[in-house]
GURO-186769 format. One record per residue (C-alpha): z, y, x. Coordinates in steps of 0.2 Angstrom, whole numbers, plus 5000, padded with zeros to 4 digits. Layout:
# GURO-186769
+------+------+------+
:   zz :   yy :   xx :
+------+------+------+
:    Z :    Y :    X :
...
+------+------+------+
END
This chain:
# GURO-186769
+------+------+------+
:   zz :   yy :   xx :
+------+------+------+
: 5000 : 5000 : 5000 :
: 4999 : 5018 : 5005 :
: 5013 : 5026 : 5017 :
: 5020 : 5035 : 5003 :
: 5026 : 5020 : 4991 :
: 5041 : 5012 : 5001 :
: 5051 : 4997 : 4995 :
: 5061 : 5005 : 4983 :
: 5053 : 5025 : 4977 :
: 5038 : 5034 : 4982 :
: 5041 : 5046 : 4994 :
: 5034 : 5056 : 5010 :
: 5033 : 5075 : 5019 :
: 5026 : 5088 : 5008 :
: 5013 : 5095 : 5009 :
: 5006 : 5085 : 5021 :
: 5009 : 5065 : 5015 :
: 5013 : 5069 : 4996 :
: 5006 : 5085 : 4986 :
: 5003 : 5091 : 4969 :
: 4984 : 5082 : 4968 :
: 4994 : 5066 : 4973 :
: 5009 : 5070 : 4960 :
: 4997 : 5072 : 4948 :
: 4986 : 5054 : 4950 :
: 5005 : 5046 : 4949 :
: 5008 : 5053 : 4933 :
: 4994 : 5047 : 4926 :
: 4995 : 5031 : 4932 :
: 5013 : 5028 : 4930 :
: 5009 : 5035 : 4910 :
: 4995 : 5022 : 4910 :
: 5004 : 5006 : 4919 :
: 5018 : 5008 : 4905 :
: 5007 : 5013 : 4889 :
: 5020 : 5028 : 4889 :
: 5017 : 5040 : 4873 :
: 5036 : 5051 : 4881 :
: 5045 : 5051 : 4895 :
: 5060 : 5063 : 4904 :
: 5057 : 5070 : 4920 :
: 5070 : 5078 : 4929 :
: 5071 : 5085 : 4949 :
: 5081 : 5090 : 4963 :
: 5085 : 5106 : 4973 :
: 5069 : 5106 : 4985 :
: 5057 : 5120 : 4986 :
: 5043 : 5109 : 4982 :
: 5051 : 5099 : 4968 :
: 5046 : 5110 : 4955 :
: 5027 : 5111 : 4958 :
: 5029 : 5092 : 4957 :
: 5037 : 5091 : 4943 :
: 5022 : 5101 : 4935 :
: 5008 : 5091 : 4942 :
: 5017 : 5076 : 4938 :
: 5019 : 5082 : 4921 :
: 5002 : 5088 : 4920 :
: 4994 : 5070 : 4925 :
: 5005 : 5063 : 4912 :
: 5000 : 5075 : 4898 :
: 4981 : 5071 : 4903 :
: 4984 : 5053 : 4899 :
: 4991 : 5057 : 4881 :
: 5012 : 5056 : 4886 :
: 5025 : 5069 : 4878 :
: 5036 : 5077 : 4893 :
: 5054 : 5081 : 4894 :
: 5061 : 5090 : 4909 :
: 5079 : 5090 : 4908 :
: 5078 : 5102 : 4924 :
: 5086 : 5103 : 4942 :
: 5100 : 5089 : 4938 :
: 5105 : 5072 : 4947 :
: 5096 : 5057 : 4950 :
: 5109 : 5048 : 4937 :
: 5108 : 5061 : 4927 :
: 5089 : 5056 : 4925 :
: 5097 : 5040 : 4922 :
: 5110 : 5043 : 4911 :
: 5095 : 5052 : 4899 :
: 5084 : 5038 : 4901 :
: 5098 : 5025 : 4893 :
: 5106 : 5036 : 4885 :
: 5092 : 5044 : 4873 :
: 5081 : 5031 : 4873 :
: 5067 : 5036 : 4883 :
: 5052 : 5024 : 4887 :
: 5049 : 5031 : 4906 :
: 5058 : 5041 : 4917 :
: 5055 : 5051 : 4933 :
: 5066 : 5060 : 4945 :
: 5057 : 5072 : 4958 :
: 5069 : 5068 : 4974 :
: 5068 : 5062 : 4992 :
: 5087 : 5060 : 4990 :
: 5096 : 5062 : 5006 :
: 5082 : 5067 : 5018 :
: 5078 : 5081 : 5028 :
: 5070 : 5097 : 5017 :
: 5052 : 5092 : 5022 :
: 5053 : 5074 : 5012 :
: 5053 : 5075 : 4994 :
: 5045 : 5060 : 4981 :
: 5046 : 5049 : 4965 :
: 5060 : 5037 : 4959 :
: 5050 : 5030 : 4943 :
: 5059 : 5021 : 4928 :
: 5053 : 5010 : 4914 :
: 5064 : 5007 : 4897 :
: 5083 : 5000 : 4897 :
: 5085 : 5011 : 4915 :
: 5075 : 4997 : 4925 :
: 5066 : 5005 : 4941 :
: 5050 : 5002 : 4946 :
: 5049 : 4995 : 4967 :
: 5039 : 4986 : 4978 :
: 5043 : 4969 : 4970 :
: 5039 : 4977 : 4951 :
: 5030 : 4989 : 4950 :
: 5024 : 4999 : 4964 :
: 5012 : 4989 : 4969 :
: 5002 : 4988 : 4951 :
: 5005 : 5007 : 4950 :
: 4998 : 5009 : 4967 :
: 4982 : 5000 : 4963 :
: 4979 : 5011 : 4947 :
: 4983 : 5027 : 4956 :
: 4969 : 5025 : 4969 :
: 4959 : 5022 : 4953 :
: 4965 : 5038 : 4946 :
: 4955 : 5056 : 4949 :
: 4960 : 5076 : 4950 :
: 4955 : 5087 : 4938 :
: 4961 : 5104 : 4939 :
: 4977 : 5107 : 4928 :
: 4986 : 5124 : 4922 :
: 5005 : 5122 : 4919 :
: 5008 : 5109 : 4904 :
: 5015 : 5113 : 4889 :
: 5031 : 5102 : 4889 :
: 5047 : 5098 : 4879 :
: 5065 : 5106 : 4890 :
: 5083 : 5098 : 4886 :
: 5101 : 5101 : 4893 :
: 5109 : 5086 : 4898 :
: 5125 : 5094 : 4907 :
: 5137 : 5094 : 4892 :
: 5131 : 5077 : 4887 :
: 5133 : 5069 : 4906 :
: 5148 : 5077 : 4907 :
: 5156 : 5068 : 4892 :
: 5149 : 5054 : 4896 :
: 5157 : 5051 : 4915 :
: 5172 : 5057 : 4908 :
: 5174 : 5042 : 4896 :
: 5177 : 5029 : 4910 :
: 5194 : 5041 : 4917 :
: 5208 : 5044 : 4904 :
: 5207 : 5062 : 4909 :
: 5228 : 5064 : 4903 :
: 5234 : 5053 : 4920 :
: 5222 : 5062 : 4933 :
: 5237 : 5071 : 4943 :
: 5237 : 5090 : 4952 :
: 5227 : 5087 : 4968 :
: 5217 : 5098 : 4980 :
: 5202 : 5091 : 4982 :
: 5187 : 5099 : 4996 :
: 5171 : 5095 : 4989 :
: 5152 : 5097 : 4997 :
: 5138 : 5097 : 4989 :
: 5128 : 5099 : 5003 :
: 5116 : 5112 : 4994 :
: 5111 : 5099 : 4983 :
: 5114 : 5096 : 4964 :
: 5131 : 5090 : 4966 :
: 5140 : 5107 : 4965 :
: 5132 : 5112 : 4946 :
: 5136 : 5095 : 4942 :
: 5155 : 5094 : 4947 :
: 5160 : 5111 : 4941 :
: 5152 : 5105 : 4922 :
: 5163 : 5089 : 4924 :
: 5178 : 5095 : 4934 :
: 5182 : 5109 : 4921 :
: 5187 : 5097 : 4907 :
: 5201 : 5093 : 4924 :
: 5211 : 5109 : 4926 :
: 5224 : 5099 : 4936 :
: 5211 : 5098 : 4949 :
: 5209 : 5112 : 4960 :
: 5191 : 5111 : 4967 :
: 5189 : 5119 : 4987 :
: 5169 : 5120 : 4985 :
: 5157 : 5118 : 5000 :
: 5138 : 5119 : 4998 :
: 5140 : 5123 : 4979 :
: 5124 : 5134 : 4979 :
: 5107 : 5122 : 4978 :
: 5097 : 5127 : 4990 :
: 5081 : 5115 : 4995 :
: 5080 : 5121 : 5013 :
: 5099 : 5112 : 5015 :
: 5107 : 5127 : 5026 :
: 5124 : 5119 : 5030 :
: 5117 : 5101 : 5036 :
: 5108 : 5087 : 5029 :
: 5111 : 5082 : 5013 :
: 5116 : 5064 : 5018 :
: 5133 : 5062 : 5023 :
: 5133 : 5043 : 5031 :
: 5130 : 5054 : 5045 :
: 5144 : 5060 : 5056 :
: 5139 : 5076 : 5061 :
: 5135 : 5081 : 5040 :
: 5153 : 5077 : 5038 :
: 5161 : 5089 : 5050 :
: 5163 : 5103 : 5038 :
: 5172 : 5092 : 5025 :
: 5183 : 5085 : 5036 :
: 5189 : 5099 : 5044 :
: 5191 : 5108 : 5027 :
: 5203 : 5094 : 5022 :
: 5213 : 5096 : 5035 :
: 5213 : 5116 : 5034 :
: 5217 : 5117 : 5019 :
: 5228 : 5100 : 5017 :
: 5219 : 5094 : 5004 :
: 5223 : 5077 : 4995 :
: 5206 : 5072 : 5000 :
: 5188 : 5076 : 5000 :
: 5172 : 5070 : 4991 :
: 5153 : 5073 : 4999 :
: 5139 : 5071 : 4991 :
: 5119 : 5066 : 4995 :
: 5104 : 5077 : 4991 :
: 5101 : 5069 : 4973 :
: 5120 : 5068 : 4971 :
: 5118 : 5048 : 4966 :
: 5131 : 5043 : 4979 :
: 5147 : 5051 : 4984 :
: 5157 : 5048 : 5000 :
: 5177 : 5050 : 5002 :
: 5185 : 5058 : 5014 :
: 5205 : 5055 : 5015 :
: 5220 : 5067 : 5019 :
: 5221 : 5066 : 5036 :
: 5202 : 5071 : 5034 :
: 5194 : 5053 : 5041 :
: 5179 : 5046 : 5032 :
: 5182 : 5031 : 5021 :
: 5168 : 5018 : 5022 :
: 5158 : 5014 : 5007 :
: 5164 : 4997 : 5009 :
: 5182 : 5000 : 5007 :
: 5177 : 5011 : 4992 :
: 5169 : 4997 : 4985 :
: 5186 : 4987 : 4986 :
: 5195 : 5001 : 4977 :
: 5181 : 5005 : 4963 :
: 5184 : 4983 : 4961 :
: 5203 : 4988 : 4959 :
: 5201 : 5005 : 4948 :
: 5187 : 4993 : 4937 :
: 5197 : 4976 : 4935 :
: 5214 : 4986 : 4932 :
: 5206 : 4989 : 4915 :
: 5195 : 4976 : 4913 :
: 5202 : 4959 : 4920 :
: 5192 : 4944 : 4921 :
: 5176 : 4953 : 4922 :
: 5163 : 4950 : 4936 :
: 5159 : 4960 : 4949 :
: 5141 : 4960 : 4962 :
: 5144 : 4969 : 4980 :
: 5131 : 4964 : 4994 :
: 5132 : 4954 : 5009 :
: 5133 : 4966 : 5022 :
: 5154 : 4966 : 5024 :
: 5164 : 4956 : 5011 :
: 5181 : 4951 : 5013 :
: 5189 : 4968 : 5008 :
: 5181 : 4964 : 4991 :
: 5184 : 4947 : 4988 :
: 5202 : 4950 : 4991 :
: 5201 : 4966 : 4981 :
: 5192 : 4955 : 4965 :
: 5204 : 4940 : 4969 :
: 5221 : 4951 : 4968 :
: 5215 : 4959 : 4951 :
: 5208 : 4945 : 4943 :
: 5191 : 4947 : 4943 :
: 5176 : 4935 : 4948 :
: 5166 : 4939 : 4963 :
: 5146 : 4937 : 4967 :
: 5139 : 4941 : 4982 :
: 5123 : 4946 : 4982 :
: 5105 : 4951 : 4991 :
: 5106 : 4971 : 4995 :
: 5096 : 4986 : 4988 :
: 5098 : 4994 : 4972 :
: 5085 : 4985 : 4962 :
: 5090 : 4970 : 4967 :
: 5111 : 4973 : 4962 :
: 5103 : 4981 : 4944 :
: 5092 : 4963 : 4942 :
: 5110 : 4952 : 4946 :
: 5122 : 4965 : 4937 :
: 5108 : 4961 : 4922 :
: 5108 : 4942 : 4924 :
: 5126 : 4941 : 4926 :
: 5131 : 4955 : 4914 :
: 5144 : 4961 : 4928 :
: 5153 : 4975 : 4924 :
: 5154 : 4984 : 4942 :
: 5142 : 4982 : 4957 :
: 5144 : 4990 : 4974 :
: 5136 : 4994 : 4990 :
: 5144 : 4998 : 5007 :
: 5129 : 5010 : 5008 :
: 5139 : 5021 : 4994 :
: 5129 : 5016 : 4979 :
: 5140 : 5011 : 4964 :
: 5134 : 5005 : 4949 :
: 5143 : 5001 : 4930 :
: 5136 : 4990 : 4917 :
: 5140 : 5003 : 4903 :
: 5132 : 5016 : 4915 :
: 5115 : 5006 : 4910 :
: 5119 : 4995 : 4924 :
: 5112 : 5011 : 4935 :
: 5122 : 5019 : 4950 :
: 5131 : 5035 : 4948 :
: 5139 : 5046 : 4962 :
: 5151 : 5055 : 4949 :
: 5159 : 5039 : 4940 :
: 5167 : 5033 : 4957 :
: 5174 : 5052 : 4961 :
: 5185 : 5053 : 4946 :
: 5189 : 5033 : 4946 :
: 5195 : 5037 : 4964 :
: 5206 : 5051 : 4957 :
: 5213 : 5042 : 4941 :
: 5218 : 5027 : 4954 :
: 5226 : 5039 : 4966 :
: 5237 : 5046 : 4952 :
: 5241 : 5029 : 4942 :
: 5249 : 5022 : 4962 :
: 5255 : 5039 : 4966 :
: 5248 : 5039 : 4982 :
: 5239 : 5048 : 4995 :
: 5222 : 5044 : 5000 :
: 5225 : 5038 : 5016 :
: 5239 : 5025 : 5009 :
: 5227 : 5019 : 4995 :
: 5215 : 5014 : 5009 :
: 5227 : 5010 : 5022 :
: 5232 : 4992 : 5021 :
: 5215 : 4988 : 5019 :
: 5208 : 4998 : 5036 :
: 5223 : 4989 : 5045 :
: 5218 : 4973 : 5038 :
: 5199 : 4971 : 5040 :
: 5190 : 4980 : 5056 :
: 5172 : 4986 : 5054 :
: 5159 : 4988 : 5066 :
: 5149 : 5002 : 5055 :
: 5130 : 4996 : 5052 :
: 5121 : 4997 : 5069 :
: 5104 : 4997 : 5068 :
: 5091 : 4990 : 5080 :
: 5074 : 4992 : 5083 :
: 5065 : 4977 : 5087 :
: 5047 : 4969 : 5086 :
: 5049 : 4954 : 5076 :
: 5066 : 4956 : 5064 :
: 5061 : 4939 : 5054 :
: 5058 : 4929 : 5069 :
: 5075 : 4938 : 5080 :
: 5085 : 4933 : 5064 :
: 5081 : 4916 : 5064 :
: 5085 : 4913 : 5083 :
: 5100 : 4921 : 5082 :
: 5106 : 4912 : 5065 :
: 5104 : 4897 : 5078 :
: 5116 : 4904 : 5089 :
: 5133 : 4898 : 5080 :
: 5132 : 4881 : 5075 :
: 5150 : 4881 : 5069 :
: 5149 : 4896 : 5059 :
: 5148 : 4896 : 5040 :
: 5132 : 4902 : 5038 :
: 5124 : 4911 : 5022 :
: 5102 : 4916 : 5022 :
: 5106 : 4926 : 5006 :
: 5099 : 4942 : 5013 :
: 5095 : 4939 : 5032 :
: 5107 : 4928 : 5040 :
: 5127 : 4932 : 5038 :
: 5139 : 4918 : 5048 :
: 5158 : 4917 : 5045 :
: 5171 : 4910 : 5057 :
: 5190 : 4912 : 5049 :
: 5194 : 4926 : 5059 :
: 5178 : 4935 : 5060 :
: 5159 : 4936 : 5052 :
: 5143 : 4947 : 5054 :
: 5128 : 4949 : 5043 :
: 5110 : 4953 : 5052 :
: 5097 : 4959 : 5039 :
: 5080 : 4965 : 5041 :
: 5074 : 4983 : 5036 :
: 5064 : 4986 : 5020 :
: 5055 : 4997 : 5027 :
: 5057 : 5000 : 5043 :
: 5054 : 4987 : 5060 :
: 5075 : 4985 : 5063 :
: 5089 : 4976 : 5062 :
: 5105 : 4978 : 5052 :
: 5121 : 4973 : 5062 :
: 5136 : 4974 : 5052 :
: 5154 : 4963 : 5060 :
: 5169 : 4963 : 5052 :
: 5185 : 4955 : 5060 :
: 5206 : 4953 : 5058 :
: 5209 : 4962 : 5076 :
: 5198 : 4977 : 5084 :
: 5197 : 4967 : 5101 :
: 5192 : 4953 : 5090 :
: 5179 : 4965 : 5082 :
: 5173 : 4972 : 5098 :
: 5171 : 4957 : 5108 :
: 5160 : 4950 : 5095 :
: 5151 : 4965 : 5091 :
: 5146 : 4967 : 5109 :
: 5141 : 4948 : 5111 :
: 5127 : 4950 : 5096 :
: 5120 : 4965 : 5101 :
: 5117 : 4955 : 5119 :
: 5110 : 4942 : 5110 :
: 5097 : 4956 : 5101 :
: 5095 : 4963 : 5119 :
: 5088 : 4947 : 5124 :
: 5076 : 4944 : 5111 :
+------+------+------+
END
């Protein structure tokens, strides 16, 4: 397939690898692959997003499809309108937490199911290079205001009454997130937002809007710490995943997030399942097995959590990677769900952030993902998979092998030639040691 349509979205530089005349052909063929007579489009802060909206809109007008845009608004917020009023198709205009010169297409059909390169993409990819330009002035389309709406929604999943007093720093990284939280937060007076980056702005002045990245976090942290908040919360570009920052103003790992969300979920629904990916585990299957839940591991990547959580009819799914996803959230990820289920845990235990992760930290050592750049991924993940013959060994999403006190998962890239190194272990020299072994074993080839 062409450049621009990756594993998961469609998505490149603008104006050079993805433009109006290429918006438009995808809007008419994502209008033609799914028979679409409506669909709600909605986009992100980026200075090119609107003009791709428009030609987007306009493709799809030329095929015979009503348009809603619902405005600059969160990818779950596209989401939440999709499920929620019963839209056919969806489209949110983001590049998510890239730099300012990416932007692109997250395409949904009915029931909040997304298009990717195993459905989808490829079949709208082949009508697209069938589709032609025609010169366009600015549709007429429908407009609708989702923020009260969203807002009550999210709110549904806290009881808003035992959300204690905290200070909480949060950075919105010049993307949506800021209009987003002050809609939500102001039905939580007890709450005293610190805001950082509240003002979208597509050229992302402060820092990146991806915050897995150390130096995208210094700001926040240091806020914490300034100002001795209770915590912080950081969110991407398209303000679908949000990232936790404790009181002593260190970054929580999405994994250990996942473990609490599995705490803050089963607390009120026990017995239920929950899906969380392959990459680091045992932090979540002790967090499932302590409150009474049922555990399924499962391939990483969104679409392929959404398809599980659907087969399974799990009520929680999570990702190390910071995307968290609820079955009466249309089984679609959410970055302001997990923020205010983090605050109604903090205030039923009564504790700080950092005490909430703690035992958790001390327990299970992580090595981070460590990514690797390498020529063959399949064929180095087979040889090393061979490796450790008396290891528990798992080929669920490359190859992950367990030993009681220690494991590592190594997963090829969707889209990229690498390898994904994650290790956990009971003891940092523990963690280290084998850490350090693997990545001679990758050196080596």
């Amino acid at each position: 397939m062409e450049g621009i349509f990756k594993a998961y979205d469609i998505r490149g530089t603008y104006p050079n690898e993805l433009n109006e005349e290429k918006a438009y052909r995808i809007g008419r063929a994502f209008v033609k692959l799914l028979n679409l007579n409506e669909l709600v489009i909605g986009h992100d802060a980026r200075l090119s997003s609107p003009s791709l909206v428009q030609a987007f809109s306009a493709g799809a007008k030329r095929e015979g499809c009503e348009v809603t845009n619902v405005g600059m608004v969160s990818t779950d917020m596209v989401y939440f309108a999709l499920g929620y009023y019963g839209y056919p198709g969806a489209c949110m205009v983001t590049a998510s937490h890239n730099p300012p010169q990416y932007n692109g297409f997250k395409l949904l059909k009915e029931n909040v199911i997304p298009l990717s390169g195993d459905s989808g993409l490829p079949e709208l990819h082949s009508l697209y290079q069938k589709m032609d330009f025609s010169p366009y002035s600015p549709p007429e389309v429908k407009t609708r205001d989702i923020y009260e709406d969203y807002s009550r929604f999210v709110l549904s999943f806290i009881d808003p009454s035992l959300i204690l007093p905290m200070k909480v720093v949060m950075d919105a990284g010049n993307g949506v997130a800021g209009l987003i939280a002050r809609q939500v937060f102001s039905s939580l007076p007890q709450i005293e937002i610190l805001p950082l980056n509240f003002v979208p702005d597509g050229r992302f002045p402060s820092h990146e809007p991806n915050p897995l990245l150390p130096e995208n976090r210094r700001e926040i942290m240091e806020s914490v710490i300034r100002n001795k908040a209770d915590l912080g919360i950081a969110w991407d570009g398209d303000a679908d995943r949000c990232f936790f920052i404790d009181d002593r103003g260190e970054f929580v790992d999405g994994y250990f997030i996942t473990a609490l969300l599995i705490e803050a979920i089963l607390r009120k629904f026990p017995g239920e399942k929950v899906i969380f990916d392959n990459r680091l585990i045992w932090a979540n299957l002790e967090a499932t097995r302590r409150n009474n839940g049922i555990s399924i591991l499962n391939r990483a990547g969104h679409s392929f959590i959404k398809a599980r959580m659907r087969q399974e009819n799990a009520i929680f799914g999570g990702e190390s990677s910071g995307h968290y996803y609820f079955r009466e959230n249309f089984f679609a990820d959410n970055g302001m769900i997990p923020a205010l289920l983090i605050l109604e845990l903090l205030s039923v235990r009564k504790v700080k952030m950092s005490e909430l992760v703690g035992p958790l930290k001390s327990r299970y050592h992580i090595s981070g993902e460590i990514n690797i750049r390498v020529d063959e991924p399949s064929r180095l993940i087979e040889k090393i998979s061979r490796q450790f013959p008396g290891g528990e060994i798992s080929f669920l999403d490359g190859v992950a092998v367990e030993f009681p006190e220690w494991r590592f998962s190594l997963r090829p890239s969707q889209t990229e030639p690498l390898v994904r190194l994650n290790v956990e272990a009971l003891s940092p020299g523990l963690l280290k040691e084998k850490t350090s072994l693997i990545l001679e074993l990758i050196k080596r080839g």
